[in-house]
N, C-alpha and C positions, 0 to 999 in steps of 0.2 A: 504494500500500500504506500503510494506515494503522493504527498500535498505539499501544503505549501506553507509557511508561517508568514509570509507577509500579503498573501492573496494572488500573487504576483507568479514569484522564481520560488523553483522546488526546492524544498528542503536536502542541502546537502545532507552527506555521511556526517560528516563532522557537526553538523547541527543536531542530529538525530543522538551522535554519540554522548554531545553534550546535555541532552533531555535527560538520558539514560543516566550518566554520570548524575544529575542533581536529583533523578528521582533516587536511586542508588544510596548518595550520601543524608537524605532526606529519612530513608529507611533505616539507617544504620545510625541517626541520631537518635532517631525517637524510639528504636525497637531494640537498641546496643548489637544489632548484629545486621549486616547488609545483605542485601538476597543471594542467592547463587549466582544471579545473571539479569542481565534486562534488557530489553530490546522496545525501543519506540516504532511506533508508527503513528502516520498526519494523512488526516484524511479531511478537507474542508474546515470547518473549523474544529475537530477533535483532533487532540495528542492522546496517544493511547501509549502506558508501559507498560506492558507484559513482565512482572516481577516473578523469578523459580526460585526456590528452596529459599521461601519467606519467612518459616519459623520459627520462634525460638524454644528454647529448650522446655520453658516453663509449657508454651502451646502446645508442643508435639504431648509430652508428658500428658496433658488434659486431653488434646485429640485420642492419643492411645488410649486412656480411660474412657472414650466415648462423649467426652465433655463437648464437642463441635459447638454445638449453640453457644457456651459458654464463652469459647474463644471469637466467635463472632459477635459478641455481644462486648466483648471487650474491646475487638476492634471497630465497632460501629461508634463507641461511645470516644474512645482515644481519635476518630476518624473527626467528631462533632469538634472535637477540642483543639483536632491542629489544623482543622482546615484554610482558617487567615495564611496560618505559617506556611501551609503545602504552594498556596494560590500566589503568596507572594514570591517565593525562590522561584516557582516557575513563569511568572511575569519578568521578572529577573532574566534569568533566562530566555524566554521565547520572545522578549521584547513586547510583550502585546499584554495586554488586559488580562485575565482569565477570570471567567463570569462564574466557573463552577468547577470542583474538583469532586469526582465521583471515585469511591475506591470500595472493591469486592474482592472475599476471597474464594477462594476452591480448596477446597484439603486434597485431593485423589484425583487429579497431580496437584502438588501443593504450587500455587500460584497465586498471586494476586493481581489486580489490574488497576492500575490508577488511571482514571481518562480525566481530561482538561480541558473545558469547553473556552474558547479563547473569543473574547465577548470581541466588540467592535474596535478597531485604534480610534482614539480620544482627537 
C-alpha cells in the first residue's frame, strides 16, 4: 500500500521507516519493551503500523492464564490516556495534523495496529 503524506508525492522508504521508528520508540516508552518489528503503511489519509511481538511479560503471563479481556482492557484504558502523546510524536513526524489515533490488538498472532487518521494541513 502506497500514499502519500502530503496529498501530493508518495511517501518514500525513508519516511515510512521513520513512522515505524517513532511508533516503535512510542511502544517501548510506555510498554518498557519495543515490538519485534513494525512496518507502516499510507493509504489516503490513514498511516497504519503493523506492530509483532507487542507483549510484555506481565501480558503474555495473563494471556497464558486466559486473562485476554483483561489485557485488552488495560490497553484500551493506557490507549485513552496517551492518546495526546501518540497524536502528537506523530504530527511531529508526519508533518500534518492527526485528527485521531486508533490502536487494537490480536493475541494469535500477537500484533497490534496503530492507524493515524491525518486531519486537514492548517
Amino acid at each position: 500500500m502506497s500514499g502519500t503524506i502530503d496529498g501530493r508525492i508518495p511517501a518514500t522508504r525513508s519516511q515510512l521507516t521513520e513512522i515505524s521508528n517513532a511508533a516503535v520508540a512510542l511502544h517501548r516508552e510506555h510498554f518498557g519493551r519495543g515490538p519485534g518489528a513494525a512496518k507502516t503503511h499510507i493509504s489516503d489519509n490513514l498511516v497504519v503500523c503493523l506492530l509483532t511481538d507487542v507483549f510484555t511479560p506481565p501480558e503474555r503471563t495473563l494471556i497464558d492464564a486466559g486473562q485476554i479481556e483483561r489485557v485488552r482492557e488495560t490497553r484500551a484504558v493506557h490507549h485513552a490516556a496517551t492518546e495526546d502523546i501518540y497524536k502528537s510524536r506523530m504530527e511531529a513526524v508526519l508533518g500534518r495534523p492527526v485528527s485521531a489515533h486508533l490502536s487494537t490488538i490480536h493475541v494469535d498472532p500477537d500484533v497490534a495496529v496503530d492507524i493515524f487518521v491525518m486531519g486537514d494541513r492548517a
